[in-house]
CHARMM-style PDB file with segment names, atoms N, HN, CA, C and O in Angstrom:
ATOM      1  N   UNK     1       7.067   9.426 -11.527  1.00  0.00      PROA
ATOM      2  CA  UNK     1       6.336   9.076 -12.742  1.00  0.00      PROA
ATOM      3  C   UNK     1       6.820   9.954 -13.895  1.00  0.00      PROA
ATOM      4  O   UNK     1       7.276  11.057 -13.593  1.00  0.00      PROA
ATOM      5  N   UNK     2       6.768   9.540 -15.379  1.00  0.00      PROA
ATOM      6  HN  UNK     2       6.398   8.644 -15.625  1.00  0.00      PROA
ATOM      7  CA  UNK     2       7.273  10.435 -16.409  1.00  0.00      PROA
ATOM      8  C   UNK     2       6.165  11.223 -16.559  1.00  0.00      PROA
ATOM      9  O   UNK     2       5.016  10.784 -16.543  1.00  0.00      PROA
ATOM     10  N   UNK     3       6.541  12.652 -16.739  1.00  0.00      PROA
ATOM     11  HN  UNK     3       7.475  13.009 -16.751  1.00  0.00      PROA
ATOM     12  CA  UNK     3       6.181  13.505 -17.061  1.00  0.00      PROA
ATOM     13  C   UNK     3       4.893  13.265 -18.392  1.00  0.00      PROA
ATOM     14  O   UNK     3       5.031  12.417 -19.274  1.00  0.00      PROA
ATOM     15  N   UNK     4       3.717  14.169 -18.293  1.00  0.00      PROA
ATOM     16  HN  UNK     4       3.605  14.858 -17.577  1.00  0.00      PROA
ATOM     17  CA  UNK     4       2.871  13.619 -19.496  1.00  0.00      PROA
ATOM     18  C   UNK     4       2.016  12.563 -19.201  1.00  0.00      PROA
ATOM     19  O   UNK     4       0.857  12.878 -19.474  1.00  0.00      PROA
ATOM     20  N   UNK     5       2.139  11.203 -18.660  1.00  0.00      PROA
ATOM     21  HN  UNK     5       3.080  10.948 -18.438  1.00  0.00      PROA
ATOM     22  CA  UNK     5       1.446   9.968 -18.387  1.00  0.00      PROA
ATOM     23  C   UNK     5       0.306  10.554 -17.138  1.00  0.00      PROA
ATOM     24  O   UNK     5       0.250  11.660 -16.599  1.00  0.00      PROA
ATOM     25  N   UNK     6      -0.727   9.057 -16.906  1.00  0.00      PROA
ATOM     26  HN  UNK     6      -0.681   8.159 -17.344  1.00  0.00      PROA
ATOM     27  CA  UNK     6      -1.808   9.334 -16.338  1.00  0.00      PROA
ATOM     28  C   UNK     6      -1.340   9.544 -14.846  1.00  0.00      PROA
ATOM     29  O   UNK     6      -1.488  10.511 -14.098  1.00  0.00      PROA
ATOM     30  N   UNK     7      -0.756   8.376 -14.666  1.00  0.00      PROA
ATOM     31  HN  UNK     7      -0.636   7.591 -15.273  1.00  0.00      PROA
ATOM     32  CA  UNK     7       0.717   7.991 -13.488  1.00  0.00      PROA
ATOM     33  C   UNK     7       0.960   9.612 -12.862  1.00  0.00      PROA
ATOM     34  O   UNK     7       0.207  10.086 -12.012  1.00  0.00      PROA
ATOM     35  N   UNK     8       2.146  10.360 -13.441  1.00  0.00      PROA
ATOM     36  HN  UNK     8       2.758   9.974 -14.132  1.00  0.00      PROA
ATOM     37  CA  UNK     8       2.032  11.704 -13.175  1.00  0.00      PROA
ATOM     38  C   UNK     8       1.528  12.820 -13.102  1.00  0.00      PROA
ATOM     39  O   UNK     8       1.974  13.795 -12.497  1.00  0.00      PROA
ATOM     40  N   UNK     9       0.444  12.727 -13.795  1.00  0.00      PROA
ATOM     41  HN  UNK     9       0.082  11.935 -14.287  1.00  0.00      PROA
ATOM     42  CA  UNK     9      -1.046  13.761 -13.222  1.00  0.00      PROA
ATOM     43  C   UNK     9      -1.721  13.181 -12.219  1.00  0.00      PROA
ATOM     44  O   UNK     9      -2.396  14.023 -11.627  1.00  0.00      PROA
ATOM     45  N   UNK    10      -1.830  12.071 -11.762  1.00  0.00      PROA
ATOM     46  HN  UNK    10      -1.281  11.386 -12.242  1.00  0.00      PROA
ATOM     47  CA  UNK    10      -2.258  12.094 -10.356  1.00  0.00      PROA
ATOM     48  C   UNK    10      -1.400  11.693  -9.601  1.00  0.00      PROA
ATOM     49  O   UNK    10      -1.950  11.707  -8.499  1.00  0.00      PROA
ATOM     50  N   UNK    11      -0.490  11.374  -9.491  1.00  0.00      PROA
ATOM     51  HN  UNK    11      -0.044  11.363 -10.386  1.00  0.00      PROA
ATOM     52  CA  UNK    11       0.383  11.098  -8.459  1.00  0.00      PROA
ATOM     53  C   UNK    11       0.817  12.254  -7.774  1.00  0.00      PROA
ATOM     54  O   UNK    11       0.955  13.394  -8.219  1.00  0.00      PROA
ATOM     55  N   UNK    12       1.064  11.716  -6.368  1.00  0.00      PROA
ATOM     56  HN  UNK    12       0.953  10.790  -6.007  1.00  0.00      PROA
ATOM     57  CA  UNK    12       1.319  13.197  -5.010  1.00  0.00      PROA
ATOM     58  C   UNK    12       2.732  13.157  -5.020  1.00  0.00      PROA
ATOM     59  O   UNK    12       3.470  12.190  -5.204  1.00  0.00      PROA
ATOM     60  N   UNK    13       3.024  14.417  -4.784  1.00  0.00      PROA
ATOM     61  HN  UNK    13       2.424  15.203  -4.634  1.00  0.00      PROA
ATOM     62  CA  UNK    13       4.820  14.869  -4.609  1.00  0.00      PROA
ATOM     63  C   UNK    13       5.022  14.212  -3.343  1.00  0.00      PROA
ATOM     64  O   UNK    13       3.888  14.164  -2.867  1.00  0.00      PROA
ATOM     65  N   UNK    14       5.956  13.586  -2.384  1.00  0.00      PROA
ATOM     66  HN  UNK    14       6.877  13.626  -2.771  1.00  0.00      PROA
ATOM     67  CA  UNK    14       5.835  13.023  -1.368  1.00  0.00      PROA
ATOM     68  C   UNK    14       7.658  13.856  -0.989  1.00  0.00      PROA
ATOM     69  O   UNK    14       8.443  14.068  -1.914  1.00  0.00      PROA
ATOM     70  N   UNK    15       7.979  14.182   0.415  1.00  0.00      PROA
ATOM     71  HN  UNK    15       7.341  14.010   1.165  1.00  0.00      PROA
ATOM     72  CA  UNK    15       9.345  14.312   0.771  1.00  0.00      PROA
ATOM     73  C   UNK    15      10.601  13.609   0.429  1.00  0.00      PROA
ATOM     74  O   UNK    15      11.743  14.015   0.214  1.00  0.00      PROA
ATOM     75  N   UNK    16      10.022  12.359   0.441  1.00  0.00      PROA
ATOM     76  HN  UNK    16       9.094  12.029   0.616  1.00  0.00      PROA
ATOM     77  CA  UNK    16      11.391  11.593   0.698  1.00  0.00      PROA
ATOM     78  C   UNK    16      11.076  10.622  -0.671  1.00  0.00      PROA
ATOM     79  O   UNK    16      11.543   9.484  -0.725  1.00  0.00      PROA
ATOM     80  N   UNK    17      10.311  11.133  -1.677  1.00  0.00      PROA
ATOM     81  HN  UNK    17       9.932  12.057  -1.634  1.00  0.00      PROA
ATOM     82  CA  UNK    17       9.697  10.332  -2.821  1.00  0.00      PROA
ATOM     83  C   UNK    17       9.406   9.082  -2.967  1.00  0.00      PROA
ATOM     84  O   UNK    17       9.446   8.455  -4.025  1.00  0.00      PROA
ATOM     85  N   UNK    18       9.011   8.556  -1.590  1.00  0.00      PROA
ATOM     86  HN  UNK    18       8.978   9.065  -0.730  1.00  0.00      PROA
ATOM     87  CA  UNK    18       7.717   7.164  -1.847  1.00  0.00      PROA
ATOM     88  C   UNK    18       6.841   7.643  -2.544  1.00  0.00      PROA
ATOM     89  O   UNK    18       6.526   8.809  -2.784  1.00  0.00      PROA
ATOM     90  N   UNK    19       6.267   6.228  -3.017  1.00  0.00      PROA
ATOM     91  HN  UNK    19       6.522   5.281  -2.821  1.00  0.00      PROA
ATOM     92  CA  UNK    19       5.045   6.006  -3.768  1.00  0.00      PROA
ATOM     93  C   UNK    19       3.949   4.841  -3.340  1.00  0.00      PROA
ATOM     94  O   UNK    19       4.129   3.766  -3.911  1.00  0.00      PROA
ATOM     95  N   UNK    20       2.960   4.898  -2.518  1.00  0.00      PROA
ATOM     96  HN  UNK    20       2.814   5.772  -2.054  1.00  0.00      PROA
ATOM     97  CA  UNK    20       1.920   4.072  -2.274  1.00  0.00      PROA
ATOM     98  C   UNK    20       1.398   3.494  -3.339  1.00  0.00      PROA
ATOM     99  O   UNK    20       0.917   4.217  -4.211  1.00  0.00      PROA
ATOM    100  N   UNK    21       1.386   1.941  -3.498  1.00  0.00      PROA
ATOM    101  HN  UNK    21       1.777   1.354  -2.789  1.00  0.00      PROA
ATOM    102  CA  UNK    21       0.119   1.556  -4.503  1.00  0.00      PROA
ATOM    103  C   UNK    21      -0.600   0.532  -3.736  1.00  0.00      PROA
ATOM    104  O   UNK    21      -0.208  -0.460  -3.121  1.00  0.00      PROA
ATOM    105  N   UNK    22      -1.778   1.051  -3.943  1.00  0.00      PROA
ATOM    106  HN  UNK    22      -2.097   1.856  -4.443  1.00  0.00      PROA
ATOM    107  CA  UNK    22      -2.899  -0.014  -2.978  1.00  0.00      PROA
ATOM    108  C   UNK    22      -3.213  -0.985  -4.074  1.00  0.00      PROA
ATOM    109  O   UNK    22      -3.195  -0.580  -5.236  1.00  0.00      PROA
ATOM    110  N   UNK    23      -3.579  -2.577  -3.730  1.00  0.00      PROA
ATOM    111  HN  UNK    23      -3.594  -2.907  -2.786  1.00  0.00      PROA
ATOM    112  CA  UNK    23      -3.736  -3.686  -4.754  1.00  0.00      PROA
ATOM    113  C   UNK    23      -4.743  -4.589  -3.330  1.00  0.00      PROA
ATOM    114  O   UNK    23      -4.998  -4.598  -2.126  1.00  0.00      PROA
ATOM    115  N   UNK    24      -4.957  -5.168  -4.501  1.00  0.00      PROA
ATOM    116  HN  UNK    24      -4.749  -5.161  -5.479  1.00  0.00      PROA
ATOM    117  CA  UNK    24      -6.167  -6.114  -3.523  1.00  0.00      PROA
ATOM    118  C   UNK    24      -5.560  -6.434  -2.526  1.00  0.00      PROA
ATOM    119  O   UNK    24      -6.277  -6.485  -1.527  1.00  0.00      PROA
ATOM    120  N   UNK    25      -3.650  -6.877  -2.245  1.00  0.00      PROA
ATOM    121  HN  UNK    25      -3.068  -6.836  -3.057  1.00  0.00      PROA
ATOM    122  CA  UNK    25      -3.350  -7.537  -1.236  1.00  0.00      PROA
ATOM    123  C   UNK    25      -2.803  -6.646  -0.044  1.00  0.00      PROA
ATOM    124  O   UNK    25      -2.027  -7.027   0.832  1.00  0.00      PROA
ATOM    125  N   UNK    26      -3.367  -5.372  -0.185  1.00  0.00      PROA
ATOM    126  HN  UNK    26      -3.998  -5.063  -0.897  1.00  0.00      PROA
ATOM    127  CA  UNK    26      -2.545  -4.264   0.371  1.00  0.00      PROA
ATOM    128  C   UNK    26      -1.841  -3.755  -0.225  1.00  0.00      PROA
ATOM    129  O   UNK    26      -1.307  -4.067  -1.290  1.00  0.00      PROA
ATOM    130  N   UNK    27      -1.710  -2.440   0.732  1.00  0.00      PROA
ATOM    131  HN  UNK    27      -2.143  -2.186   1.597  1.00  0.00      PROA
ATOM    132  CA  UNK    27      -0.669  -1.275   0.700  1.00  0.00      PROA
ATOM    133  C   UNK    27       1.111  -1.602   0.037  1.00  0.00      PROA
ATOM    134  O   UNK    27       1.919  -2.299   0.651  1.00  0.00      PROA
ATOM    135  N   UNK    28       1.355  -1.034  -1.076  1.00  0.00      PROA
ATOM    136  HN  UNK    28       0.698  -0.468  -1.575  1.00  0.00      PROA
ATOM    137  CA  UNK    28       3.239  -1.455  -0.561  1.00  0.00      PROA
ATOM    138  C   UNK    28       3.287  -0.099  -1.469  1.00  0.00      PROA
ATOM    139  O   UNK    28       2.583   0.558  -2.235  1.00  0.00      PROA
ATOM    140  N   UNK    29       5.125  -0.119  -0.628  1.00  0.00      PROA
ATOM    141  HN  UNK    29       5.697  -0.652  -0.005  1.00  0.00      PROA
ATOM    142  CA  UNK    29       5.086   1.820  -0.517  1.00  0.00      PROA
ATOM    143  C   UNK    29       6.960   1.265  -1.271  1.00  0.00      PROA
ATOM    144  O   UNK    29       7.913   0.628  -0.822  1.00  0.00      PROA
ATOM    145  N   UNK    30       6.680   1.890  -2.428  1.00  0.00      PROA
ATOM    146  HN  UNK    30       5.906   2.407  -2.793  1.00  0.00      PROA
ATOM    147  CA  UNK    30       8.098   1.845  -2.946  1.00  0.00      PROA
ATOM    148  C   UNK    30       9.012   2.989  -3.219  1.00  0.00      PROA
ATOM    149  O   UNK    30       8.344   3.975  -3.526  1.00  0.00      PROA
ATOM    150  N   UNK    31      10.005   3.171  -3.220  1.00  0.00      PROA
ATOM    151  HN  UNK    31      10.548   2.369  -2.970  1.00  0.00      PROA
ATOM    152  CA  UNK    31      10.758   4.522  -2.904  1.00  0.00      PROA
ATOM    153  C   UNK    31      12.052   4.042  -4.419  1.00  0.00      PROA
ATOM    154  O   UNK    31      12.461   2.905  -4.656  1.00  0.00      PROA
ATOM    155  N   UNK    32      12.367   5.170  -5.095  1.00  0.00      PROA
ATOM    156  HN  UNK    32      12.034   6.093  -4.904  1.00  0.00      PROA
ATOM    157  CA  UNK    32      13.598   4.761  -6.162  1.00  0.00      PROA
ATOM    158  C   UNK    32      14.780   6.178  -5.198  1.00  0.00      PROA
ATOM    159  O   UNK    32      14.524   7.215  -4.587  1.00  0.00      PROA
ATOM    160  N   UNK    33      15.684   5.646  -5.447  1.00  0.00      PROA
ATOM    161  HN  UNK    33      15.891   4.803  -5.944  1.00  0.00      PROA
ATOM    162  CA  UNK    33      16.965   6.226  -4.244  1.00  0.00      PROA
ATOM    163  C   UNK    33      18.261   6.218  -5.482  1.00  0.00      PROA
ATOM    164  O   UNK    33      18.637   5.248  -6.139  1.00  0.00      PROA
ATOM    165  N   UNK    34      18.715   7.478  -5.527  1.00  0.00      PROA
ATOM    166  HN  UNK    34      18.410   8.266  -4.993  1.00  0.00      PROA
ATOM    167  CA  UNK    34      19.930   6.950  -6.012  1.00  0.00      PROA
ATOM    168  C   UNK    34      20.914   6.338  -5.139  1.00  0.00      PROA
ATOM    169  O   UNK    34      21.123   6.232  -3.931  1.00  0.00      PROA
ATOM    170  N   UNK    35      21.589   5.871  -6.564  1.00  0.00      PROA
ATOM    171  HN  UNK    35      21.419   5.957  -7.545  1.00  0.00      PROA
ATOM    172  CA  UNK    35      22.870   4.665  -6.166  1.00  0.00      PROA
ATOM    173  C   UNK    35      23.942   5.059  -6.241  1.00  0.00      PROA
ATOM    174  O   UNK    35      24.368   5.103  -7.396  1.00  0.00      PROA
ATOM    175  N   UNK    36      25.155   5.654  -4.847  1.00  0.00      PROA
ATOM    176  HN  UNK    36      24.809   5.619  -3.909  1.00  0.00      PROA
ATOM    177  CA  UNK    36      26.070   6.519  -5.424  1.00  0.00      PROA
ATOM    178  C   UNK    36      27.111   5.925  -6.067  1.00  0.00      PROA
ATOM    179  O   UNK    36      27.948   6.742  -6.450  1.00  0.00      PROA
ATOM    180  N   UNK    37      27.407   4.543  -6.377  1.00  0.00      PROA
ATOM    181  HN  UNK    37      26.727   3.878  -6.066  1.00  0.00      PROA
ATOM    182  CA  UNK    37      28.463   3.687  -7.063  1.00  0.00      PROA
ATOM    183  C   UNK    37      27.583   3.593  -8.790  1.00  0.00      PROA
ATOM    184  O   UNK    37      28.347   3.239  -9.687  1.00  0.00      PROA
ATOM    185  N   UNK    38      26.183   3.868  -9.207  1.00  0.00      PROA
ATOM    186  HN  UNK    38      25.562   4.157  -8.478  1.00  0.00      PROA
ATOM    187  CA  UNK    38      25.768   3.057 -10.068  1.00  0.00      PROA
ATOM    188  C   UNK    38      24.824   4.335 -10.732  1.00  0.00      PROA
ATOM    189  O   UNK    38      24.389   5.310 -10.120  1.00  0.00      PROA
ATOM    190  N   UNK    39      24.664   4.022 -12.105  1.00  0.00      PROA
ATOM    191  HN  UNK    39      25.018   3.229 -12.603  1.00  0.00      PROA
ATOM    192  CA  UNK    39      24.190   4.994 -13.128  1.00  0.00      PROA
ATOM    193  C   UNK    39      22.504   5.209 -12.818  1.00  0.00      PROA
ATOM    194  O   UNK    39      22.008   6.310 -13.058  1.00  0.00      PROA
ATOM    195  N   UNK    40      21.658   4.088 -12.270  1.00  0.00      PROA
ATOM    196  HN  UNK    40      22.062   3.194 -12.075  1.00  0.00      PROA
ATOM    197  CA  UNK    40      20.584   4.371 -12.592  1.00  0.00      PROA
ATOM    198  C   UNK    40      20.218   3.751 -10.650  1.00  0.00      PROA
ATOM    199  O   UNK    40      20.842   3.043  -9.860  1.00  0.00      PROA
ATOM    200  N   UNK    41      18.472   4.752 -10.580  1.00  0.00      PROA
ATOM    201  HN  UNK    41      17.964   5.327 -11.222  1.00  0.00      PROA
ATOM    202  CA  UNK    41      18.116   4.331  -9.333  1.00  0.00      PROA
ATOM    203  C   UNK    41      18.433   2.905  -9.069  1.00  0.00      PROA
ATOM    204  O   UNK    41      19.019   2.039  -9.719  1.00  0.00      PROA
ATOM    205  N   UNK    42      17.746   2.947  -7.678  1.00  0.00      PROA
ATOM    206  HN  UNK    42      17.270   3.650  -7.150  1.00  0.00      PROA
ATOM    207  CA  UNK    42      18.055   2.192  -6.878  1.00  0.00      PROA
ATOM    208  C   UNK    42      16.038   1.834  -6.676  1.00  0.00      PROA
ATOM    209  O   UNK    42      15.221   2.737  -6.498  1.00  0.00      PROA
ATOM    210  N   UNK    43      15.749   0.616  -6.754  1.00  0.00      PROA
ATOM    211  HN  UNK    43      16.413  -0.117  -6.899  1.00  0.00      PROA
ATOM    212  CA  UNK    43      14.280   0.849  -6.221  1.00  0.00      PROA
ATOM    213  C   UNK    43      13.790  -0.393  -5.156  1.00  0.00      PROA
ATOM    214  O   UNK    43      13.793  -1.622  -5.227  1.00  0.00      PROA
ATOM    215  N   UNK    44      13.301   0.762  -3.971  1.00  0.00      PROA
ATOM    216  HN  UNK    44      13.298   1.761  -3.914  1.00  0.00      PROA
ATOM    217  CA  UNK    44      13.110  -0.186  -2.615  1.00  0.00      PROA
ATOM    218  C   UNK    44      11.575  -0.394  -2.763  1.00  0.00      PROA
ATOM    219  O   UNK    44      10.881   0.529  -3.190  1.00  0.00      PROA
ATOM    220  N   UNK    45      10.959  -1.762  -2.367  1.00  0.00      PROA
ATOM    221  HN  UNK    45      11.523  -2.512  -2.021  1.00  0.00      PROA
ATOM    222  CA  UNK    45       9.947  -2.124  -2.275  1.00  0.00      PROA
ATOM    223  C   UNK    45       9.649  -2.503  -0.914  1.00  0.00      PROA
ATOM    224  O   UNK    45      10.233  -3.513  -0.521  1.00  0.00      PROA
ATOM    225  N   UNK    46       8.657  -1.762   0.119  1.00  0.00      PROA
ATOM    226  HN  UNK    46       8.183  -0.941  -0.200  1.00  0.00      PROA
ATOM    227  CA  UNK    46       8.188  -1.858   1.453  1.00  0.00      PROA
ATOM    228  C   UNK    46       6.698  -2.712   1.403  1.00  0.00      PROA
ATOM    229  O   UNK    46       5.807  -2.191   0.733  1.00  0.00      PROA
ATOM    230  N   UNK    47       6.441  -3.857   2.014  1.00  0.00      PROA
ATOM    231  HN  UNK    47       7.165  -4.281   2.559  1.00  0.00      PROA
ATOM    232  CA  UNK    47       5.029  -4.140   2.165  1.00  0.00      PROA
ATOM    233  C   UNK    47       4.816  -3.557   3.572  1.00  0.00      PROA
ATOM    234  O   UNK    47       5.418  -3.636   4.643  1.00  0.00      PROA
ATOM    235  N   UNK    48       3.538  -2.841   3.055  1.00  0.00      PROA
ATOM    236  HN  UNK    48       3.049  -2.777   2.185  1.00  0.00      PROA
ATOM    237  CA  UNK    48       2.913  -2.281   4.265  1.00  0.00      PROA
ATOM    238  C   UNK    48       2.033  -2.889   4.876  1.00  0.00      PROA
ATOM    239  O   UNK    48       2.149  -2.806   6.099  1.00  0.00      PROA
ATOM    240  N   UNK    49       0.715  -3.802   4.304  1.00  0.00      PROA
ATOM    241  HN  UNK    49       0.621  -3.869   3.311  1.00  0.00      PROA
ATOM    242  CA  UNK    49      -0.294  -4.136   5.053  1.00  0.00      PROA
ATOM    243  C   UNK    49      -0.314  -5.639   4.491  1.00  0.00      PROA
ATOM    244  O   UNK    49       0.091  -6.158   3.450  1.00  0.00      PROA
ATOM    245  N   UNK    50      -1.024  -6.149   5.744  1.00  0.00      PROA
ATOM    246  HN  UNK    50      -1.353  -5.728   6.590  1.00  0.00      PROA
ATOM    247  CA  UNK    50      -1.408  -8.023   5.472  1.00  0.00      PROA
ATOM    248  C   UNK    50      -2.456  -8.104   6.631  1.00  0.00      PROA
ATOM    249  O   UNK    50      -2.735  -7.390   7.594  1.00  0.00      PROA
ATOM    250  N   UNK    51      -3.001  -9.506   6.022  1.00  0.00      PROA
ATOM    251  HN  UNK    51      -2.774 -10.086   5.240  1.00  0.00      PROA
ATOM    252  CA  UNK    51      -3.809  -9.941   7.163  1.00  0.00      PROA
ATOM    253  C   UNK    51      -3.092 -10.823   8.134  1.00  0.00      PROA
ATOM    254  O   UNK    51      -2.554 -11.921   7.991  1.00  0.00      PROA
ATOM    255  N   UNK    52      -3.216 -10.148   9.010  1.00  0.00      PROA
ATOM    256  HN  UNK    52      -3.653  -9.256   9.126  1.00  0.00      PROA
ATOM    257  CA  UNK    52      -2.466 -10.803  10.205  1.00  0.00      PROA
ATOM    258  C   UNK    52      -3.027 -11.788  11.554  1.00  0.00      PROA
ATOM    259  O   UNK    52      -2.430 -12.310  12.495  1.00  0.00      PROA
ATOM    260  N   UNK    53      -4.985 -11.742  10.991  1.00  0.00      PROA
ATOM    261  HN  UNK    53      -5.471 -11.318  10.226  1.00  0.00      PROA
ATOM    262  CA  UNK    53      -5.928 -12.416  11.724  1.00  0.00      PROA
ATOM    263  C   UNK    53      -6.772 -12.850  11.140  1.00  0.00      PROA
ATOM    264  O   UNK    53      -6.779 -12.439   9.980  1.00  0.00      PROA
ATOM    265  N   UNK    54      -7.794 -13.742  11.453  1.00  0.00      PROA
ATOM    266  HN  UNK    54      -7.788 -14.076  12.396  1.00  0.00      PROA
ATOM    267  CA  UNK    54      -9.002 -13.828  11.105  1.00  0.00      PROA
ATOM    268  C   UNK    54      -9.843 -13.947  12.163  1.00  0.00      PROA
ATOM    269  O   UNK    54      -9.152 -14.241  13.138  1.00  0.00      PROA
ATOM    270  N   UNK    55     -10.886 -13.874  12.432  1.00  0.00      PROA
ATOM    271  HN  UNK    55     -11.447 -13.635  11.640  1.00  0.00      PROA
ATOM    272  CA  UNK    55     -11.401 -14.165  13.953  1.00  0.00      PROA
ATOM    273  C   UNK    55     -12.987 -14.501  13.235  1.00  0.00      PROA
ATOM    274  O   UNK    55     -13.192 -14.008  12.126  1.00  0.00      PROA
ATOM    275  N   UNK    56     -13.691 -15.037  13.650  1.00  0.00      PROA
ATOM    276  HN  UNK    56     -13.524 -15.438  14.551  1.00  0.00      PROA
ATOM    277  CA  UNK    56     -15.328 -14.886  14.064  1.00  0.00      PROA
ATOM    278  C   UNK    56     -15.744 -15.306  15.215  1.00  0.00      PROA
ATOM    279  O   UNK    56     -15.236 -16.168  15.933  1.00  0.00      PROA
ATOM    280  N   UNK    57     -16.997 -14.473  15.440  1.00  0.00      PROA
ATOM    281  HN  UNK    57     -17.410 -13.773  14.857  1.00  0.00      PROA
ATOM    282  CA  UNK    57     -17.779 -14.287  16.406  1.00  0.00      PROA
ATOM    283  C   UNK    57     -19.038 -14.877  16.384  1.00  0.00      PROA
ATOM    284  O   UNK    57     -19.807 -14.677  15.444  1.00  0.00      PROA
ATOM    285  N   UNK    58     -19.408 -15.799  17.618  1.00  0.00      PROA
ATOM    286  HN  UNK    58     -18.783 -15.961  18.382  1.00  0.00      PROA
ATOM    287  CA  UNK    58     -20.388 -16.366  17.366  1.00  0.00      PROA
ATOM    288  C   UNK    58     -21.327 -15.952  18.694  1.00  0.00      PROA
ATOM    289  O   UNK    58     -21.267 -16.160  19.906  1.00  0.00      PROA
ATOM    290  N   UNK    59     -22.221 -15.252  17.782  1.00  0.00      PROA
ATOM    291  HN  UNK    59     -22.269 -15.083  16.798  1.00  0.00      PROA
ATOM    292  CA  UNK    59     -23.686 -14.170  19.331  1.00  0.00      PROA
ATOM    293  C   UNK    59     -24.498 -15.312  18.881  1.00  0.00      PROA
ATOM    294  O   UNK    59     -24.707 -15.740  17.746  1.00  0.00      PROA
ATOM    295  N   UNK    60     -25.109 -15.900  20.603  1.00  0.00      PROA
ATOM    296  HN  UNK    60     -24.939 -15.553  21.525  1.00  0.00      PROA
ATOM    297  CA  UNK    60     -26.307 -16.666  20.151  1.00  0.00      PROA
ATOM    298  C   UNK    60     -27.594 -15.573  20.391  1.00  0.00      PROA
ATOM    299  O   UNK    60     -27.478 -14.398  20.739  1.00  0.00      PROA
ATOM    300  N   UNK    61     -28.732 -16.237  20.129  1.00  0.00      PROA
ATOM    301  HN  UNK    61     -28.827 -17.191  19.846  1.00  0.00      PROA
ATOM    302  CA  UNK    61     -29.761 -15.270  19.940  1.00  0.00      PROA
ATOM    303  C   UNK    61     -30.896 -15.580  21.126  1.00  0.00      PROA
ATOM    304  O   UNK    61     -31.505 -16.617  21.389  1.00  0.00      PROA
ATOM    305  N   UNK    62     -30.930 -14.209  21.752  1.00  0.00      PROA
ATOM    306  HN  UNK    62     -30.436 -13.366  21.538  1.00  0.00      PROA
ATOM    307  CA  UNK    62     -31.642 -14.873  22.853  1.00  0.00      PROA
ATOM    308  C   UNK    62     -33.014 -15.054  22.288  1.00  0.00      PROA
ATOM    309  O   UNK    62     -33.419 -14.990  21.128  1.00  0.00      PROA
ATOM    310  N   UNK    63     -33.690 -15.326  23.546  1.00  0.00      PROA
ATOM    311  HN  UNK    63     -33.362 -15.378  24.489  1.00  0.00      PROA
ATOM    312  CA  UNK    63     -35.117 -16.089  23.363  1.00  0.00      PROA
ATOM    313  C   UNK    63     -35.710 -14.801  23.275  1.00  0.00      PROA
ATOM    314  O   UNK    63     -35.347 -13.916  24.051  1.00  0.00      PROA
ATOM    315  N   UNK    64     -36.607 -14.593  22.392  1.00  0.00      PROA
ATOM    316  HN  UNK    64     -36.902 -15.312  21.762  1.00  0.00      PROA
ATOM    317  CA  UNK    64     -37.548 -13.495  22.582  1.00  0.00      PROA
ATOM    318  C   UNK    64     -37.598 -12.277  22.128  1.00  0.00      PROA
ATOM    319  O   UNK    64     -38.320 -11.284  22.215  1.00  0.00      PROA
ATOM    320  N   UNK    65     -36.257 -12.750  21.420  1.00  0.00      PROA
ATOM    321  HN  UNK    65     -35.670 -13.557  21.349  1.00  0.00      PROA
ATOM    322  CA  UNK    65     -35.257 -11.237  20.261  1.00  0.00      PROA
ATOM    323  C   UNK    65     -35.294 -11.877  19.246  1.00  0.00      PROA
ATOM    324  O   UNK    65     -34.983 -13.030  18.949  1.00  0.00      PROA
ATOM    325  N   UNK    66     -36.004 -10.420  18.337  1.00  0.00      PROA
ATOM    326  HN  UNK    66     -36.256  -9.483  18.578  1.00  0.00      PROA
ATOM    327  CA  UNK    66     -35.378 -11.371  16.839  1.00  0.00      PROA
ATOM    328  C   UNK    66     -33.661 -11.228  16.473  1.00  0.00      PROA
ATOM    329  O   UNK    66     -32.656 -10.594  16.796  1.00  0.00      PROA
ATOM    330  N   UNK    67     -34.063 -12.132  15.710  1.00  0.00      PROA
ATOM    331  HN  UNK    67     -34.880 -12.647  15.448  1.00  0.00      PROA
ATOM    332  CA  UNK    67     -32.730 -12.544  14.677  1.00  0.00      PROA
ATOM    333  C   UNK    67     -31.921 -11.587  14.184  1.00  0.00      PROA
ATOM    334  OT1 UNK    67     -30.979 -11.891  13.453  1.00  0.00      PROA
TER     335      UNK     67
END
């Protein structure tokens, strides 16, 4: 993040300089890499999370229990 912005006062130093941004549709974790043929980064975009199920459950209710 540039120096000064909101972006870089909260953003975490990370090792290998990913960056997590969580959005309604999930996680995606993007990383900028230099490019050793080319003047400016390189920027990788990872999706991390999806829905991969849906399920419901259907409890019937016994006799004599509430609801």
């Amino acid at each position: 993040a540039t120096p000064g912005t909101l972006a870089h006062r909260v953003a975490r130093q990370t090792a290998d300089g990913t960056l997590r941004l969580g959005t309604p549709a999930g996680v995606i974790t993007t990383q900028a890499v230099p490019a050793p043929d080319c003047a400016s980064p390189t920027v990788l975009l990872h999706r991390a999370a999806r829905r991969i199920a849906r399920a419901e459950l259907l409890v019937p209710v016994l006799e004599g229990r509430p609801a």
